[in-house]
C-alpha positions as CSV (number, residue, x, y, z in Angstrom):
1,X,14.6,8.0,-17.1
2,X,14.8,5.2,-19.4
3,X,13.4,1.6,-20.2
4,X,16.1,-1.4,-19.6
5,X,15.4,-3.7,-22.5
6,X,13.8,-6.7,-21.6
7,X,16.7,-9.0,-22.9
8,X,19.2,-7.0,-21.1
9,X,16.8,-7.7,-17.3
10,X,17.1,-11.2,-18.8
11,X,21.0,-11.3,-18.3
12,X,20.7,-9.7,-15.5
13,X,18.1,-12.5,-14.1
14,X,20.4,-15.4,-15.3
15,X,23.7,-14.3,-13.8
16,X,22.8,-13.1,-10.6
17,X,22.8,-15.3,-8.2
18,X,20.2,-14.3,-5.5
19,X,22.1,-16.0,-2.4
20,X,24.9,-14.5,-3.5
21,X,23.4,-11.1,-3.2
22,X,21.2,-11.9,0.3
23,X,23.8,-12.6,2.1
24,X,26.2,-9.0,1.8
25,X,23.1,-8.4,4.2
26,X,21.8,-11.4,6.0
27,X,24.2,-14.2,7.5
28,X,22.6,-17.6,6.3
29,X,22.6,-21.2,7.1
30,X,21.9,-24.1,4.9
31,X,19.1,-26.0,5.5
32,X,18.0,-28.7,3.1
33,X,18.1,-27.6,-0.5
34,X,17.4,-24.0,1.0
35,X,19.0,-21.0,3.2
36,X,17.5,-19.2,6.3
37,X,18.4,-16.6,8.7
38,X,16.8,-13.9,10.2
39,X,14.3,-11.9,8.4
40,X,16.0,-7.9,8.0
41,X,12.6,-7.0,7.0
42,X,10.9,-8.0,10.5
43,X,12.0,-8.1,14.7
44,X,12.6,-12.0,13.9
45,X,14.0,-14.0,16.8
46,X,13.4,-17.7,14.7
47,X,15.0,-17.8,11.2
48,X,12.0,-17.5,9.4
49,X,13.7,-15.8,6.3
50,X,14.3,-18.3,3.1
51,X,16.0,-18.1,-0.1
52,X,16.0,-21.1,-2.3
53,X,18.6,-21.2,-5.1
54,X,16.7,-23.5,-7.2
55,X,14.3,-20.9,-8.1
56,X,15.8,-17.7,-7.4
57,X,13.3,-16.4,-4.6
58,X,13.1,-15.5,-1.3
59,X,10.4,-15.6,1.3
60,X,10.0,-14.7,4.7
61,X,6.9,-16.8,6.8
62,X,6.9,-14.3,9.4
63,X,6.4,-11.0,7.6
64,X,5.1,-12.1,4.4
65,X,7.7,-10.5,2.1
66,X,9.2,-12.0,-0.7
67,X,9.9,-12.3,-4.4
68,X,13.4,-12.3,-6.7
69,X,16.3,-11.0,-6.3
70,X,15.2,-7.6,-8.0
71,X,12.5,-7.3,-5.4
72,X,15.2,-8.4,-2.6
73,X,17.4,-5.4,-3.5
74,X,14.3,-2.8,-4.0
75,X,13.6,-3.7,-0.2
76,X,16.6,-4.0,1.6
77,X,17.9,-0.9,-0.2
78,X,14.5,1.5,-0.6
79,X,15.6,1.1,-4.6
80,X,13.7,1.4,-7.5
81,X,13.3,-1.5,-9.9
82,X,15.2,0.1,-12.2
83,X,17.7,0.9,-9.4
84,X,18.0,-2.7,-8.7
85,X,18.8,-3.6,-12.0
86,X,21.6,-1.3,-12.4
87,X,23.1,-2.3,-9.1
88,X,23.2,-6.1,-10.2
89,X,24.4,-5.2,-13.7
90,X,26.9,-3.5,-12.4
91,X,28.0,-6.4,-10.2
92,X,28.0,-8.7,-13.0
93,X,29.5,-6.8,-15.5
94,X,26.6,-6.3,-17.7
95,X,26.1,-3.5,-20.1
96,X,22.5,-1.4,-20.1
97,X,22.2,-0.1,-23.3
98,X,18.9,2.2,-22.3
99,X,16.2,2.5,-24.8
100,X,15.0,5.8,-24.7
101,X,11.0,6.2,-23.7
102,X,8.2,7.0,-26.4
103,X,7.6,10.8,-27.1
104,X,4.0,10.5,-25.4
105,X,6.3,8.8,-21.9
106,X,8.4,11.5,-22.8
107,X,5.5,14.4,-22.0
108,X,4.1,12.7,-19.4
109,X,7.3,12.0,-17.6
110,X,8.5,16.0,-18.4
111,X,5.0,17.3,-16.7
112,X,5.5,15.3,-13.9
113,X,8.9,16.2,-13.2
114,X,7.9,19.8,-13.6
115,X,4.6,19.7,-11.5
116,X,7.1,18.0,-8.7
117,X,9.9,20.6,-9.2
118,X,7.4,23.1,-8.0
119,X,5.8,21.2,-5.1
120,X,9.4,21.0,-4.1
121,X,10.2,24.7,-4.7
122,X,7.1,25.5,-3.2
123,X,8.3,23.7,0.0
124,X,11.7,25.2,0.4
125,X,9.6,28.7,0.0
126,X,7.2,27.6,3.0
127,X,10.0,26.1,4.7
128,X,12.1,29.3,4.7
129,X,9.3,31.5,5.9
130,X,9.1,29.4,8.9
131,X,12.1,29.5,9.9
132,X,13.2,33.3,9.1
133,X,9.5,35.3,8.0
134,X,8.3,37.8,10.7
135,X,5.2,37.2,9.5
136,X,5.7,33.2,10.9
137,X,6.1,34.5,14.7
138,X,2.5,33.3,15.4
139,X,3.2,29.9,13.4
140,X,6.4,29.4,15.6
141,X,4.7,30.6,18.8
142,X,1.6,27.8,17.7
143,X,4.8,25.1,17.4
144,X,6.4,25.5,20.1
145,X,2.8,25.3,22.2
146,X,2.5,22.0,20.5
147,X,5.8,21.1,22.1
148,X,7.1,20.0,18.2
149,X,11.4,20.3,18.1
150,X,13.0,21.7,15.3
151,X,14.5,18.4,14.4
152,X,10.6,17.4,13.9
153,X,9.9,20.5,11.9
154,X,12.6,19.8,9.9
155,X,12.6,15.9,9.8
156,X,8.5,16.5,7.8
157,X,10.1,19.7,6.8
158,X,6.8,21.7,7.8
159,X,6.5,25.4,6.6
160,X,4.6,28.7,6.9
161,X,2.4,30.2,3.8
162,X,1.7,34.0,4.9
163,X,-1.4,36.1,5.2
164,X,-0.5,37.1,1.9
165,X,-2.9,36.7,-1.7
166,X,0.1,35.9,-3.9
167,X,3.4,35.4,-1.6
168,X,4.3,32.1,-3.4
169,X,3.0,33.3,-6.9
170,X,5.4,36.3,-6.7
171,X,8.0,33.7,-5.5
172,X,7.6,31.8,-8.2
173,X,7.9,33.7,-10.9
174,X,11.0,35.3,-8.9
175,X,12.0,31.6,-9.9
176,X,11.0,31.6,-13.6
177,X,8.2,28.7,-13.3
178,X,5.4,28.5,-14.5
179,X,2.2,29.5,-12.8
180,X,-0.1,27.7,-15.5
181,X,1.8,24.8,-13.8
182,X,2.1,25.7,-10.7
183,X,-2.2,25.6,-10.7
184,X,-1.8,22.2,-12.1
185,X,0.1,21.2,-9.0
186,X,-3.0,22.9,-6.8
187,X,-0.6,25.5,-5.5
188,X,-2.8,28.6,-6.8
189,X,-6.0,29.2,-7.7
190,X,-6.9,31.3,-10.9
191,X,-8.9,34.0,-10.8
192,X,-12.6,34.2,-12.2
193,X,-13.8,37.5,-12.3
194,X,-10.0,39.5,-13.2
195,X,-7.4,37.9,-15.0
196,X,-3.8,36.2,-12.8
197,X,-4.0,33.5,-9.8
198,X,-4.3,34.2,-6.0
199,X,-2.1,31.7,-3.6
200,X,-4.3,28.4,-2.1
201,X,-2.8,28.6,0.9
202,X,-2.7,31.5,3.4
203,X,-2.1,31.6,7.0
204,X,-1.7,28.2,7.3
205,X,0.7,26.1,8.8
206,X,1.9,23.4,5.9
207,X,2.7,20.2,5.9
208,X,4.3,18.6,2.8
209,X,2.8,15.0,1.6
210,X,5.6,12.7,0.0
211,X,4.4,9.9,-2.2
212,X,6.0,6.4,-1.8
213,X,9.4,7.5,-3.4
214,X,9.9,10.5,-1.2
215,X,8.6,13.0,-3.8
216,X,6.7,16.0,-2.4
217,X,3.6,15.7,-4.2
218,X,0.8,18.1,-2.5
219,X,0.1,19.7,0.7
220,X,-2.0,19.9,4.0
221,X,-2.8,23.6,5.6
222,X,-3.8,23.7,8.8
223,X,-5.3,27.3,10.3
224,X,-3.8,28.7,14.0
225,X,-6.3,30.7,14.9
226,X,-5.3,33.8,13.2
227,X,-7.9,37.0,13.2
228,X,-10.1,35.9,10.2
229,X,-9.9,31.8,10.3
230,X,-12.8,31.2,12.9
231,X,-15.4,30.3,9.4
232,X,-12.6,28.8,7.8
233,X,-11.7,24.7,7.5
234,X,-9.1,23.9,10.3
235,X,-7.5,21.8,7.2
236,X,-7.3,22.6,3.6
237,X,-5.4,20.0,1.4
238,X,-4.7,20.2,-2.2
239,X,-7.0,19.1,-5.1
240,X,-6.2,15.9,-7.2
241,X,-3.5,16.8,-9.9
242,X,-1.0,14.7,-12.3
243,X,1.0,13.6,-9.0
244,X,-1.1,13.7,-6.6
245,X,-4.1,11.0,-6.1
246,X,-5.1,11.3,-2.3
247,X,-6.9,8.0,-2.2
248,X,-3.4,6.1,-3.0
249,X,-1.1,8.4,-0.4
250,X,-0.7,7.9,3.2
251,X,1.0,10.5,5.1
252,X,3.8,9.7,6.7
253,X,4.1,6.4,5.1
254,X,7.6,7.1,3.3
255,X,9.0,8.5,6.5
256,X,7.8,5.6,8.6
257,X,7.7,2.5,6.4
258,X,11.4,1.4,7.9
259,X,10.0,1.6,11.1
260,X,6.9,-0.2,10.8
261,X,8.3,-3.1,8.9
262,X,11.2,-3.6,11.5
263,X,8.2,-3.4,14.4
264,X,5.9,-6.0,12.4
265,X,3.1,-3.1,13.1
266,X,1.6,0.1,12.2
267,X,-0.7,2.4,13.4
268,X,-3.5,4.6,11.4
269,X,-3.9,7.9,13.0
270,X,-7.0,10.6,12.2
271,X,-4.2,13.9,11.2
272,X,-0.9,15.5,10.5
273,X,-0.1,16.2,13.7
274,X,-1.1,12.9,15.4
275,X,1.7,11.1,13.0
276,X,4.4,14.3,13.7
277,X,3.5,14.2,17.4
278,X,4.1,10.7,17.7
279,X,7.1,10.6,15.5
280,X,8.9,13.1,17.8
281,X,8.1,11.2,20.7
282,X,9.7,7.7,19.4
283,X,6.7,5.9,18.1
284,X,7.4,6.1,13.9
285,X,5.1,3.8,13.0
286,X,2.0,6.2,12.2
287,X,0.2,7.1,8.8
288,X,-2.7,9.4,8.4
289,X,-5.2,8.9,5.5
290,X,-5.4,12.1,4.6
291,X,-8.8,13.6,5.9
292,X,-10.5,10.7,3.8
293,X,-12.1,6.9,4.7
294,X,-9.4,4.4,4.2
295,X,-9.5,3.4,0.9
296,X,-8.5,-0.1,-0.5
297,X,-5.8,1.5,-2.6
298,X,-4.2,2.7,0.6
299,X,-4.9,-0.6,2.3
300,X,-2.4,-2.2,0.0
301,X,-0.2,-0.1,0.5
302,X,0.0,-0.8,4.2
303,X,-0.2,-4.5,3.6
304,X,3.1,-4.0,1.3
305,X,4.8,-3.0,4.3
306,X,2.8,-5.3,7.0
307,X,0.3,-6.9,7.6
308,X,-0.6,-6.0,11.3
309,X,-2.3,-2.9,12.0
310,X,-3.9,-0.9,14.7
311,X,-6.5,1.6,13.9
312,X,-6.9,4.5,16.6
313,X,-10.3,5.8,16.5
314,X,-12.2,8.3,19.2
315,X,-15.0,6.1,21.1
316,X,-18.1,8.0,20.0
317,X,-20.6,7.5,16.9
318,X,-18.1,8.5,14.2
319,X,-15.3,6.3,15.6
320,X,-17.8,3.6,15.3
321,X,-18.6,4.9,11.5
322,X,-15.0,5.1,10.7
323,X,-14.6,1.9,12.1
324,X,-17.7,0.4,9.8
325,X,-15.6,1.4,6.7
326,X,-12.3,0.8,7.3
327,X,-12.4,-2.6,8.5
328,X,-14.1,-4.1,5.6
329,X,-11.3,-3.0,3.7
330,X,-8.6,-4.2,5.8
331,X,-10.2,-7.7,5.9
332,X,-10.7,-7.8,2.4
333,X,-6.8,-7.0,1.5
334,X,-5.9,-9.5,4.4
335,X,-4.8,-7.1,6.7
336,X,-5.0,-8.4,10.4
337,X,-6.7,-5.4,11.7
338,X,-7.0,-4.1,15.5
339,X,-8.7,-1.4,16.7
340,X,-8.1,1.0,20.3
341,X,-11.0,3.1,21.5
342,X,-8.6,6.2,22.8
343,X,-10.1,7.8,25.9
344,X,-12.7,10.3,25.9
345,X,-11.5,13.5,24.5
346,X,-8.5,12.6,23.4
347,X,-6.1,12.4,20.1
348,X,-2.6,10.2,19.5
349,X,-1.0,13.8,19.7
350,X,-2.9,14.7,22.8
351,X,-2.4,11.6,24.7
352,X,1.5,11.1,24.0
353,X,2.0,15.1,25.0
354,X,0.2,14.8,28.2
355,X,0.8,11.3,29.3
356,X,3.9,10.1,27.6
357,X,4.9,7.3,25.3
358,X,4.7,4.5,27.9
359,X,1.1,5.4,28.2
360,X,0.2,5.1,24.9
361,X,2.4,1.7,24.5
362,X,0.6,0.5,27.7
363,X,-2.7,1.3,25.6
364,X,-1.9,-0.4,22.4
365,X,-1.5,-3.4,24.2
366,X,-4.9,-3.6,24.9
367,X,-6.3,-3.1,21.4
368,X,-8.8,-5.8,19.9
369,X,-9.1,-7.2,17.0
370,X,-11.6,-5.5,14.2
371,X,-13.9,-7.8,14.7
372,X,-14.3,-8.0,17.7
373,X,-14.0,-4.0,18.5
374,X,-17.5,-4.2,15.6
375,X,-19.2,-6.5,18.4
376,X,-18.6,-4.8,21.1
377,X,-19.2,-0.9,19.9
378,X,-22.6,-2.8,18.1
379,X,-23.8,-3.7,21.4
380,X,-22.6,-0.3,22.7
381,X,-24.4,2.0,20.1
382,X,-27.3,-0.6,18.8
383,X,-28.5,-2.5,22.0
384,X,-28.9,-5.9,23.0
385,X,-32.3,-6.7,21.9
386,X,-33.1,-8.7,18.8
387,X,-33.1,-5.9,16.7
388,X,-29.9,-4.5,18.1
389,X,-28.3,-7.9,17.7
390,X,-29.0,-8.1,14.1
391,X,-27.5,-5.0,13.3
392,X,-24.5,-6.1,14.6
393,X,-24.4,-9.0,12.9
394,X,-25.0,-7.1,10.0
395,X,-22.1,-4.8,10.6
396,X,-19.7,-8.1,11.6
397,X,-20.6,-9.8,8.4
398,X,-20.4,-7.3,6.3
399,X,-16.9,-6.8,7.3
400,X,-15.7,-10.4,6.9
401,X,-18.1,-11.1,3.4
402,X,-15.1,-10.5,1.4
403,X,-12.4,-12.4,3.2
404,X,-10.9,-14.7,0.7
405,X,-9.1,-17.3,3.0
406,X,-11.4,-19.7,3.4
407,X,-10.2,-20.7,7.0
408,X,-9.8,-17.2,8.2
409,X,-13.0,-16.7,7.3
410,X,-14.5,-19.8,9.6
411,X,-12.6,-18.4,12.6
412,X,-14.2,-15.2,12.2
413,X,-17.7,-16.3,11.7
414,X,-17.4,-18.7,15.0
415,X,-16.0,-16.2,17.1
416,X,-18.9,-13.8,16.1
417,X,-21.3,-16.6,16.7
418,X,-20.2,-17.1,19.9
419,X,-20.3,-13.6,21.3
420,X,-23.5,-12.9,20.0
421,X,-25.3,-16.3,21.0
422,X,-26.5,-17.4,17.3
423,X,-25.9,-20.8,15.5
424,X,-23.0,-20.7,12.9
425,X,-25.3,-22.0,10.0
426,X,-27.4,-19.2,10.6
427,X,-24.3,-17.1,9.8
428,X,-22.6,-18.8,7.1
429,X,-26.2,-19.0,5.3
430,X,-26.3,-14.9,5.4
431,X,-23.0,-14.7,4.4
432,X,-24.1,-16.9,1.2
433,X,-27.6,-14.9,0.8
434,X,-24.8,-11.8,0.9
435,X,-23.1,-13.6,-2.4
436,X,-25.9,-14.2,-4.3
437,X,-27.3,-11.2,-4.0
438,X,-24.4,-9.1,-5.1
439,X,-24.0,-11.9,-8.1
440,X,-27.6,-11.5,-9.1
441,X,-26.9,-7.5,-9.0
442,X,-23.9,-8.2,-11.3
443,X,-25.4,-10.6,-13.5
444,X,-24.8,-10.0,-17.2
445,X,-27.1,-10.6,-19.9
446,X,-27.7,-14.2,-20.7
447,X,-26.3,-13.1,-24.2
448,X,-23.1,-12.7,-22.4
449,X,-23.1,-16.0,-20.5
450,X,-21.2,-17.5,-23.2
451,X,-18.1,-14.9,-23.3
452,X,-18.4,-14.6,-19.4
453,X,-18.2,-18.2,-18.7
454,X,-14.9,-18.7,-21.0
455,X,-13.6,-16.4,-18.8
456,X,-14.0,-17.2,-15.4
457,X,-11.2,-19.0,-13.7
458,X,-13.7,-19.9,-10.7
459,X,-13.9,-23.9,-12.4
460,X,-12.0,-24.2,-14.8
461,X,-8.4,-23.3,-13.2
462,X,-7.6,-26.6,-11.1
463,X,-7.3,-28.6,-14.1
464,X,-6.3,-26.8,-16.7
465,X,-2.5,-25.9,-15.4
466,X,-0.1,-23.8,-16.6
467,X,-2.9,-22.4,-19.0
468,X,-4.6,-20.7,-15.5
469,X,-0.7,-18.8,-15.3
470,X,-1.8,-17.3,-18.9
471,X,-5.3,-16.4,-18.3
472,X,-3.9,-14.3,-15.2
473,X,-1.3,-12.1,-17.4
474,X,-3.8,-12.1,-20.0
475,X,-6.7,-10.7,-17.9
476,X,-3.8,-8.1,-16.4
477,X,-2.8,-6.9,-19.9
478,X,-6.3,-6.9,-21.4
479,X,-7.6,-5.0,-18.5
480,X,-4.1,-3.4,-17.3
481,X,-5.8,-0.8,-14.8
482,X,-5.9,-3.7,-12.1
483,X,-2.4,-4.5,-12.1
484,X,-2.0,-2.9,-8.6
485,X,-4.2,-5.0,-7.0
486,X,-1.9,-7.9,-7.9
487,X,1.8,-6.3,-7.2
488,X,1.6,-7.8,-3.6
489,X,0.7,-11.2,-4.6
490,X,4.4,-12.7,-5.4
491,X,3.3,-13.9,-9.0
492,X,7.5,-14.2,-9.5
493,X,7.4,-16.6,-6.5
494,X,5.1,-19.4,-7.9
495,X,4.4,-18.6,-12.0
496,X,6.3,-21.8,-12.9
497,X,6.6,-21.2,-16.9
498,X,9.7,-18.8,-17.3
499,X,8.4,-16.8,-19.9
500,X,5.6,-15.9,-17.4
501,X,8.1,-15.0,-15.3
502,X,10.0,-12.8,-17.8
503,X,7.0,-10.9,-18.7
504,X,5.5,-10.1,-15.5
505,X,9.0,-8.6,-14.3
506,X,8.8,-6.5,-17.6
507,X,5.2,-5.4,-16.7
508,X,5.8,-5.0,-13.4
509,X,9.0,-2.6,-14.8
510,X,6.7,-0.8,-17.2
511,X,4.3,-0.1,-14.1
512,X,7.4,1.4,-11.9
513,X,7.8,3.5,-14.7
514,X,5.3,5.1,-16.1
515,X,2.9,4.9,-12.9
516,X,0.9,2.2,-14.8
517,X,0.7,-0.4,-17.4
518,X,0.7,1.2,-20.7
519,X,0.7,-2.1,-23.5
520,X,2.3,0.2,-26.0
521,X,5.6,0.8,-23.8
522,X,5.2,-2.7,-22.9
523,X,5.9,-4.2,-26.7
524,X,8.4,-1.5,-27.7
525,X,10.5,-2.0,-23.9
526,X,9.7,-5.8,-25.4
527,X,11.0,-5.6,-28.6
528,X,14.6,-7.2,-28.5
529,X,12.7,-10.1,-26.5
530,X,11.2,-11.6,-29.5
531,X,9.3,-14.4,-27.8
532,X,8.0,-12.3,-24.5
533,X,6.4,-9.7,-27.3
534,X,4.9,-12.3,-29.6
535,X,3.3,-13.9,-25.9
536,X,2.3,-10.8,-24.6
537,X,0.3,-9.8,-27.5
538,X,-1.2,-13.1,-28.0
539,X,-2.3,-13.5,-24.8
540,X,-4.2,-10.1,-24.8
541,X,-5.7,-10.6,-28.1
542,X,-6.6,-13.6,-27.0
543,X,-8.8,-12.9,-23.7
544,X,-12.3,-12.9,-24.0
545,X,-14.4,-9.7,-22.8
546,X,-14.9,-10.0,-19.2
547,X,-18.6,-8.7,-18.3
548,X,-18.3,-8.3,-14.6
549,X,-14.9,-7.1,-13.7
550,X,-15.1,-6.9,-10.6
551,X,-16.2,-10.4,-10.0
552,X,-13.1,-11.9,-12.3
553,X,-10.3,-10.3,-10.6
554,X,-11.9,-11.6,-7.1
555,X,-11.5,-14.9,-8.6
556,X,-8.0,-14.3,-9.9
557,X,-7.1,-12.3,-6.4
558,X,-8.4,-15.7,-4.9
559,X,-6.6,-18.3,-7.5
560,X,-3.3,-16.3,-6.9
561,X,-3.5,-16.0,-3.0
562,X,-4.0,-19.8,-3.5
563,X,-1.0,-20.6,-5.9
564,X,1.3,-18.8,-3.3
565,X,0.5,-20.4,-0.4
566,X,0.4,-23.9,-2.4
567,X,4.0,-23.0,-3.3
568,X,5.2,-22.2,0.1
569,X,3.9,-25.0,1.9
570,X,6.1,-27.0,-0.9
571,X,9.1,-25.1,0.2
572,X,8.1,-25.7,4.1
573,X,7.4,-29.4,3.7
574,X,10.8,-29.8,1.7
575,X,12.8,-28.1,4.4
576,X,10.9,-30.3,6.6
577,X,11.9,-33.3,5.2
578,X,15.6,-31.9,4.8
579,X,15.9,-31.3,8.7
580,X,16.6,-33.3,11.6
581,X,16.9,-29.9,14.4
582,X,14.0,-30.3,16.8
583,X,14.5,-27.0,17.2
584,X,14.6,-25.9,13.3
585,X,11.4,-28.5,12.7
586,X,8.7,-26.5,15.4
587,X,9.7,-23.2,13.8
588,X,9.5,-24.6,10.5
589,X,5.6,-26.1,11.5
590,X,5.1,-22.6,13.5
591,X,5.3,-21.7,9.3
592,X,3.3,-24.1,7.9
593,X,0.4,-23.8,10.3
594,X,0.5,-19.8,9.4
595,X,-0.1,-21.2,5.7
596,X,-3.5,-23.0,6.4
């Protein structure tokens, strides 16, 4: 794999012509100075889906995707950046004269493609034994009680790791790979008190875990009750490696992402099983967290794909726990979270087997919002007495406290004040105690005031312009590890200085990549764009040290979420103005309401 120099992605960007491109997949209609049609991204009955020439972007107001014409073909197409950009130079008859990566890319790139050469191999070993091993009757015998098809089996291509203390090692050197690497990967285990490796995995039904590309990455093992097993973990999974970073993967995500952005919804199951079960009987739009609390990092990962979620969770204490983690973080990445309470002894997998997918369908109908489910399980599990109440209110604020849309944020508060009886001010006045505490917590030394207050964007961004555009890049390059947390917030759809533009593609590029944003590949993958180099190092050198991280990039999640919405109410209110169609005008309001 190799870096497409930036002035090459800068042909690219002026000669394609984005509605050009949209429409090979989506019949538009003119409207105004724009084009719409129906979203391919959504189930869209109104022609919520733009695309405005002028600057090269589209944007969808029911769904929430959007960006340029690179991100357009990613999307539609399941492409890589890099991908993208061939497939448009190739359209426009431009040459990519590929600069070959840096010798430390070079290594890191090699050890991943070997670590994921063996996960792979390792998974057409498992694979096989299911399907042909004697020593897999038992594991067949276990699938077929679970009622799983082959074409399941095959479509999460589930395998079979025998009884056996080195089955895959001897496999793998059969192979010729190597079995330092292959304990890099988490496959085996090295021995402590003789020298060799023994296998992770034995007796174990396996499930493969693909990262967001499709790449099989680690594992899942799940015990059937073989002689031996009753002491052992019903689920082993495989340790953090090089590829594999459990608190950034959802399982069952790169199967089902199609399928949950077409239905506007997905659901977040407990296991393996509960997202295979439900897959088999028609309902693809499950991921499982992988035995672990949701993490943010996974939260924006679902938001990439939607933004409405149901969580399933069992109704006793440790649904309600579960529930107390989980929906802080969905409300703080702007997922619109729900929550259903699944009967008493029951799982997704359980419930679909025994009572069908209508009955589950019927059920999610009747899911709550998060909020709302934290109101009434706090009533449920705390009591209604004034000390009962106040712990739900503690558990309902805390859940909203970091909810950045100002009128989102009022809703919530008054619907929580009206369900549990107490005055709004009384509410909002926590919520601000909440702040200031976690601000005096973080407070820096008043011998840092100075360097912290140059650079906060909190005041200083409504007046200052274009120069706020800067201090975002420049807080991104100078502290580069938080560029994820800014990939979903359509910087290409409302950074209005082009060179901006240019070199957030080219960071955004560097991060597809290399799995991050190294500044060294940056300025060489920069260096025949003279003028993006010389303004990418200037605006790292020139950011001041940031004191309280955390706090900064808040303010910067906020200033952006701001600058988008600013820029698509100015596309709305244009199309507006453009259109005479009653009919176009309520779905183009149904749009600007959603922007509030």
């Amino acid at each position: 794999m190799t870096y497409i120099p930036e002035d090459i992605l800068q042909s690219i960007r002026e000669a394609a012509d984005i509605r050009q491109v949209v429409q090979e997949f989506v019949p538009l209609k003119k409207r105004g100075k724009n084009w719409v049609g129906l979203c391919p991204f959504h189930s869209d009955n109104d022609p919520s889906f733009t695309v405005n020439e002028e600057k090269q972007i589209f944007y969808c107001f029911g769904c929430g995707e959007g960006g340029n014409v690179f991100k357009f073909l990613m999307k539609i197409q399941g492409l890589s950046f890099k991908g993208a950009a061939k497939a448009l130079a190739q359209r426009y008859g431009i040459t990519i004269p590929e600069r070959p990566l840096s010798e430390k890319a070079k290594k890191k790139k090699r050890l991943r493609e070997q670590l994921i050469d063996i996960t792979q191999a390792a998974s057409t070993y498992f694979s096989r034994l299911l399907k042909e091993s004697v020593s897999a009757q038992k594991a067949r015998h276990y699938l077929e009680k679970r009622s799983l098809k082959d074409e399941t089996v095959e479509s999460f291509d589930l395998g079979w790791a025998e009884e056996s203390w080195d089955g895959l090692i001897r496999f793998l050197e059969k192979e010729g790979m190597d079995l330092g690497l292959a304990e890099e990967a988490g496959l085996i285990i090295k021995r402590t008190n003789a020298p060799g490796w023994y296998d992770r995995f034995r007796g174990r039904i396996m499930f493969p875990i693909r990262d967001h590309v499709g790449n099989i990455v680690a594992f899942g093992g799940r015990t059937i009750g073989l002689a031996g097993q009753e002491e052992q973990p019903k689920y082993i999974n495989s340790p953090e490696s090089p590829i594999y970073h459990k608190g950034k993967i959802l399982y069952g995500l790169f199967q089902n992402k199609a399928a949950i952005r077409k239905a506007g919804l997905g659901l977040v199951v407990e296991g393996y099983m509960d997202v295979v079960s439900l897959w088999q009987h028609g309902i693809r739009q499950a991921v499982a967290s992988l035995g672990t609390a949701l993490t943010e990092e996974q939260a924006r990962r679902m938001r990439g794909v939607t933004k409405e979620w149901v969580l399933l969770f069992d109704g006793d204490e440790a649904g309600l726990k579960a529930a107390t983690r989980a929906l802080p973080i969905c409300y703080k990445v702007d997922l619109r979270p729900k929550v259903l309470v699944l009967p008493q002894g029951e799982d997704p997998d359980s419930l679909v087997r025994e009572r069908g997918r209508a009955e589950l369908e019927k059920l999610l109908k009747s899911a709550v919002s998060g909020i709302d489910f934290l109101i009434e399980a706090g009533k449920t599990h705390f009591g209604t007495d004034t000390e009962g109440v106040l712990k739900t209110i503690d558990t309902a604020l805390e859940a909203i406290s970091m909810v950045g849309d100002s009128v989102r944020k009022s809703l919530l508060v008054g619907n929580i004040a009206r369900k549990l009886g107490v005055r709004e001010e009384s509410l909002w006045q926590s919520l601000k105690e909440r702040s200031q505490k976690d601000r005096r917590l973080k407070r820096p030394s008043p011998a840092s005031n100075t360097a912290q207050g140059a650079s906060s964007l909190s005041r200083p961004v409504a007046r200052i312009g274009n120069r706020a555009e800067e201090k975002v890049i420049g807080f991104l390059l100078s502290y580069p590890q938080y560029i994820e947390r800014f990939m979903n917030l359509s910087l290409e759809i409302w950074l209005e200085d082009s060179t901006l533009c240019g070199l957030w593609d080219a960071m955004t590029h560097i991060h597809e990549m290399t799995g991050g944003l190294n500044l060294t590949e940056l300025y060489n993958n920069l260096e025949h764009a003279p003028l993006l180099r010389t303004v990418a190092m200037r605006l790292a050198s020139d950011f001041p040290p940031c004191n309280d991280v955390e706090i900064m990039v808040k303010d910067l999640e906020h200033y952006c979420q701001g600058r988008k919405k600013q820029a698509l109410r100015k596309q709305l209110l244009q199309q507006l103005r453009d259109q005479g169609d009653s009919e176009d005008c309520e779905s183009l309001l149904k749009g600007l309401l959603s922007l509030r």
